[in-house]
C-alpha positions in Angstrom: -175.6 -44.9 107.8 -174.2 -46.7 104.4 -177.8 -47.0 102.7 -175.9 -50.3 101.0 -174.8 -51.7 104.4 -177.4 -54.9 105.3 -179.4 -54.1 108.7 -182.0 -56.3 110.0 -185.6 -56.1 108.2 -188.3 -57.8 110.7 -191.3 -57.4 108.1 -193.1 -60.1 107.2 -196.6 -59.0 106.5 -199.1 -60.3 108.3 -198.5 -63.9 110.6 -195.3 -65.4 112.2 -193.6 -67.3 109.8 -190.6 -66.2 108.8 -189.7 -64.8 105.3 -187.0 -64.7 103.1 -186.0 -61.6 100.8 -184.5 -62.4 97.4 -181.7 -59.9 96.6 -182.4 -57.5 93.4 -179.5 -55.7 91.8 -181.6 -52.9 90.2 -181.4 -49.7 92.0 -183.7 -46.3 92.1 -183.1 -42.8 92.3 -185.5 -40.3 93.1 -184.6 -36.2 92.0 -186.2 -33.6 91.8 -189.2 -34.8 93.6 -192.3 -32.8 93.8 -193.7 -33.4 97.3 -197.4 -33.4 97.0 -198.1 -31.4 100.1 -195.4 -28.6 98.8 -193.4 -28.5 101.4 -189.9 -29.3 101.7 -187.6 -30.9 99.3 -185.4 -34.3 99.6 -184.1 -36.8 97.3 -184.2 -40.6 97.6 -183.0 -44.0 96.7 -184.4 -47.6 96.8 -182.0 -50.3 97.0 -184.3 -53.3 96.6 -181.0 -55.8 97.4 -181.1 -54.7 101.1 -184.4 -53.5 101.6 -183.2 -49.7 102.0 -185.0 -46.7 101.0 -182.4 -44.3 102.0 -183.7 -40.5 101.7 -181.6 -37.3 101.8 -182.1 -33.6 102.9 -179.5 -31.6 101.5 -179.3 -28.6 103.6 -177.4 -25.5 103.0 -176.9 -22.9 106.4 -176.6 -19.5 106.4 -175.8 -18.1 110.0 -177.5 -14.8 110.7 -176.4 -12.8 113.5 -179.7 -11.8 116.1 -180.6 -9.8 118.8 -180.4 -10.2 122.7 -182.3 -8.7 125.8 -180.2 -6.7 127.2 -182.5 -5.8 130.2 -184.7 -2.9 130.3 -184.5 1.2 130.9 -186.4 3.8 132.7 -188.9 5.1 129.9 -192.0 5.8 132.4 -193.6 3.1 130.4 -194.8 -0.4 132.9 -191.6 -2.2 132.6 -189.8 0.0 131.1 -188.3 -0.5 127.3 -186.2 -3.6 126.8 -182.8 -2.8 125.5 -181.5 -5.2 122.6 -177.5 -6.0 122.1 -176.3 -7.4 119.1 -175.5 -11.3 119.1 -173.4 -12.8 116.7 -172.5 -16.1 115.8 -169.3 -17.3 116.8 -167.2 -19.2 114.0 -167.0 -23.1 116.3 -170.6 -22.2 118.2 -171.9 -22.2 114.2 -170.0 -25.3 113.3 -171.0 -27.0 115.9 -174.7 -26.2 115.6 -174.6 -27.5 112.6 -172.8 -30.8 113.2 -175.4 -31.3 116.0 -178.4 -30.5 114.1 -177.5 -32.8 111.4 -176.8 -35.9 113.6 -180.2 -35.0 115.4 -182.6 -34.9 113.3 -181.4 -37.7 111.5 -181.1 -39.9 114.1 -184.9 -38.5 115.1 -186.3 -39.2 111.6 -184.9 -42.6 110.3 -185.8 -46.4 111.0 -189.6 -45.4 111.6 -190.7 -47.0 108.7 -191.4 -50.2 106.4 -192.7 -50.8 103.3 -193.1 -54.7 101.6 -194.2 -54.9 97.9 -197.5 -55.9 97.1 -196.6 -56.9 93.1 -197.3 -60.8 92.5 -194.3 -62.2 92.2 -192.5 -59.5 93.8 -193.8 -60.2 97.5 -190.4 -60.5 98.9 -189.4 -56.9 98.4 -188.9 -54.7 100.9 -187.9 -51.0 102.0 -186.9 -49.8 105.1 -186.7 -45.9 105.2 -183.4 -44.7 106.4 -183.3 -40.7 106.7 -180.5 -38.8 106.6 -180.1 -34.5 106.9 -176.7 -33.5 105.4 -174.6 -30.5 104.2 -175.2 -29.8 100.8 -172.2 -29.7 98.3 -171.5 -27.1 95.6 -172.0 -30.0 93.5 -176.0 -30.1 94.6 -178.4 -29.0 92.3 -180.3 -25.8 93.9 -183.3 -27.7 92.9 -182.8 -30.2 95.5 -181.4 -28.0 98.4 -183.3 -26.9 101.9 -182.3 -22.9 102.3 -182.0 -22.1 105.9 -181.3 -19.3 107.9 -180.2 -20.2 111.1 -180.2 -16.8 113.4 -178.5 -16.4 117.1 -179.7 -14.5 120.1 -183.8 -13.4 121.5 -185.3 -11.9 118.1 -184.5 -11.4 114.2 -184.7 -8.5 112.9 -186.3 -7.0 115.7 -189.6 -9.7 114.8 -190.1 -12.6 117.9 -188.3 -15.3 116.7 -190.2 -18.0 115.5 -189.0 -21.1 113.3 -190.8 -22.2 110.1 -190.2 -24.3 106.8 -191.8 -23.7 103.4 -191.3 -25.6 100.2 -187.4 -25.5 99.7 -186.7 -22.2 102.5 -186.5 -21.9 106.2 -186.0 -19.8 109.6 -184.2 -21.9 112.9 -182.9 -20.7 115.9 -180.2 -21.4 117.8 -182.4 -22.6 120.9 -184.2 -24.7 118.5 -181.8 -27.9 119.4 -182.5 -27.9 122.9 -186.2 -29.0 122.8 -187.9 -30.9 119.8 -188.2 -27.5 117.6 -185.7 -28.7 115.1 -187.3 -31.9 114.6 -190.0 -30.9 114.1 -188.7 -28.5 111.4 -187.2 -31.4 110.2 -190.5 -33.0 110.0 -191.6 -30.1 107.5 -188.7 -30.6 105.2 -189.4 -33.8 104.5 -193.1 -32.6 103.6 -195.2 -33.2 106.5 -197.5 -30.6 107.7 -198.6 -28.9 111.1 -201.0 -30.8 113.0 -202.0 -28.0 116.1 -205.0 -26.2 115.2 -204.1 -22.4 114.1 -206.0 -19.7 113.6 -206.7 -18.3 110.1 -205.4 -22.0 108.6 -207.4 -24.6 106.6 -209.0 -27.5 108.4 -206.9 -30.1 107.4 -203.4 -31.2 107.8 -201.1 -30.5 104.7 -200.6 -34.1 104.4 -204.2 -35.2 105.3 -205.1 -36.2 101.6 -202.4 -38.7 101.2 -203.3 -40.4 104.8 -207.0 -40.5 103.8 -205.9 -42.0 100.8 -203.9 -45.1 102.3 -205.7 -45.0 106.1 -209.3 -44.0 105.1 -209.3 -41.0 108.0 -207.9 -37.4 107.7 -206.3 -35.3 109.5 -207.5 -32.2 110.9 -205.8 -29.6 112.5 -206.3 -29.5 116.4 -207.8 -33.3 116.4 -205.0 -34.8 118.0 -205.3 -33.0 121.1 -202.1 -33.7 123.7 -201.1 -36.3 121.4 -197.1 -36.3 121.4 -196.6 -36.4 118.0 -193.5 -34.6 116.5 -195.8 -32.8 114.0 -199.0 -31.8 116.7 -195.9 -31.0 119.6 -193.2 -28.2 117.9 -191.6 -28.0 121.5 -192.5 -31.7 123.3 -193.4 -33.4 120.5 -191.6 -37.0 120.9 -193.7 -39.2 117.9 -193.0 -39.9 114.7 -196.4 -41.6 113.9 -196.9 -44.5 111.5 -199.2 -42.2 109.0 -196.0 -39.8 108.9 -194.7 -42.4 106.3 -197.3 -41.7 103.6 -194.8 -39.0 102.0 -192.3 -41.4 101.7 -194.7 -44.0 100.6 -195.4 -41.7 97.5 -191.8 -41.0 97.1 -191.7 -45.1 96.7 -194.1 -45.8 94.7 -192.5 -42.7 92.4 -189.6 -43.7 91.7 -190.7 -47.5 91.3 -193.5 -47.0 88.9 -191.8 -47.8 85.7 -191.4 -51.2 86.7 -194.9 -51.0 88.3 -194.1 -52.1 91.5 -197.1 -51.9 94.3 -196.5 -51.2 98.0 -198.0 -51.2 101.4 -196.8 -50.0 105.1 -195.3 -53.1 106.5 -195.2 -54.2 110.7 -192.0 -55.1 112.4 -193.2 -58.4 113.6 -191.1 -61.1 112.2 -187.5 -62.3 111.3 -186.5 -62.1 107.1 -183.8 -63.6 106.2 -181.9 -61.8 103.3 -180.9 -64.0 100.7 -179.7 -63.3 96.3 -181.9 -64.0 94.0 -180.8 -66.3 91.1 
C-alpha cells in the first residue's frame, strides 16, 4: 500500500457531522525507535496530508534446515525411540514462505487503527495506521532490522519447536503460516506483549503500562480468558484489539513532539472529506 496514496478516513471524533481534513505538507520520520515495552523493532512515517501513519518491519530471513519424525524403532522402551530425518529447505518452498508471510501479516496488522489530533487548532489532523512487514535491503540499517530464523521440518536442533520474538531477534516455523502463529509473531515485532498467563512470568502484559496509561485498566496475563485476541490466542487468535494501538500511539506522539502535536484513538464513525489547506 503507497502510504501517500489517499484512502478513506471515517474519523470524526465524537457525533455525526461530517468533518473536513486540511491537507499539511510537513512529513515525519520515525528511526531508530525504542519501543517502550523492548520488544521488537519498526520504523514509521506520518503523512499528515493524507492522514497515513504508515509503519514498517524490515525483516531479514535466514532459512534453517530442521528435523522430521521419521517414525519410531524397537528400543524396548513404550513407544519405542522416534527416529528423526533431516529436512531441508527447498530453494522456491523458502521463497515462497517468505512472499506469503510478508503479504500475511501485513494484511493481518494494518487499517486497525485511528488516531485524530487533539492540538487547538490542529483538530483536523488525522492518522490512520497502515502496517506493512517487508524484506529488508542491504541498504537497512541493522539497527532497524527484525533477525529471524525461519527453520523447516518437526524440531530444531533436536529442541520442540516453538516460535518466539525478542527485541530485534526471532524463531518461526514453517507451519507457523497455516494457523495464526505468525501473526501473532508479528504482533511481538511490532512490540506488543503475550497476554496468556505463563508460568514463572510477571503479572502484567508487556504493554500493560502504556494501556493503563491511555485506558485507565491494565493488562494482566491470563485475564482475558477465551478472548480471541491475536496476542491472548498464538494459534486461534483472530483480534487485533483497539488497546493493541497504544504502541503505535507512542510511536505518534514520538515522532510529532517537536511540533507538539497531541493525539487520541479516534472511532470510525463518520465521513471526512480531505481537503489542502491554504
Amino acid at each position: 500500500m503507497d502510504p501517500r496514496a489517499p484512502i478513506p478516513v471515517d474519523a470524526a471524533p465524537g457525533g455525526n457531522a461530517q468533518s473536513t481534513i486540511k491537507v499539511e505538507h510537513k512529513d515525519y520520520t520515525l528511526t531508530d525507535y525504542n519501543i517502550p515495552t523492548g520488544l521488537g523493532k519498526f520504523t514509521a512515517k506520518y503523512f499528515p496530508a493524507w492522514g497515513v501513519m504508515a509503519v514498517r518491519v524490515k525483516c531479514k530471513f535466514t532459512f534453517k534446515d530442521g528435523l522430521k519424525y521419521g517414525g519410531t524403532i524397537d528400543d524396548g522402551s513404550p513407544g519405542g525411540q522416534a527416529v528423526m530425518a533431516p529436512a531441508p529447505w527447498l530453494p522456491d518452498d523458502a521463497a515462497k514462505w517468505k512472499e506469503t508471510f510478508l503479504a500475511q501479516t501485513s494484511t493481518f496488522w494494518t487499517l486497525n487503527h485511528l488516531f485524530v489530533c487533539t492540538k487547538k487548532g490542529r483538530e483536523s489532523l488525522r492518522a490512520m495506521v497502515s502496517v506493512k512487514f517487508e524484506e529488508a535491503t542491504a541498504q537497512d540499517s541493522s539497527l532497524e532490522v527484525m533477525n529471524l530464523q525461519v527453520f523447516n521440518g518437526d524440531t530444531r536442533n533436536d529442541v520442540a519447536a516453538r516460535s518466539c520474538v525478542r527485541h530485534n531477534m526471532g524463531e518461526l516455523g514453517r507451519a507457523d503460516l497455516d494457523n495464526m502463529v505468525a501473526r501473532h509473531e508479528a504482533g511481538h515485532m511490532l512490540g506488543l506483549g503475550d497476554e496468556y498467563f505463563e508460568a514463572g512470568k510477571g503479572p502484567k502484559v508487556d504493554h500493560s503500562s502504556l494501556v493503563e496509561k491511555e485506558f485507565g485498566y491494565q493488562v494482566l496475563r491470563g485475564d482475558k480468558g477465551d478472548e480471541p485476541s491475536i496476542m491472548n490466542k498464538s494459534v486461534t487468535g483472530t483480534k487485533v484489539l483497539q488497546e493493541h494501538g497504544v504502541i503505535f500511539l507512542d510511536a505518534l506522539r514520538t515522532m510529532t513532539k517537536e511540533d507538539k502535536l497531541t493525539w487520541a484513538f479516534g472511532s470510525f464513525a463518520s465521513p471526512v472529506d480531505v481537503t489542502p489547506e491554504e
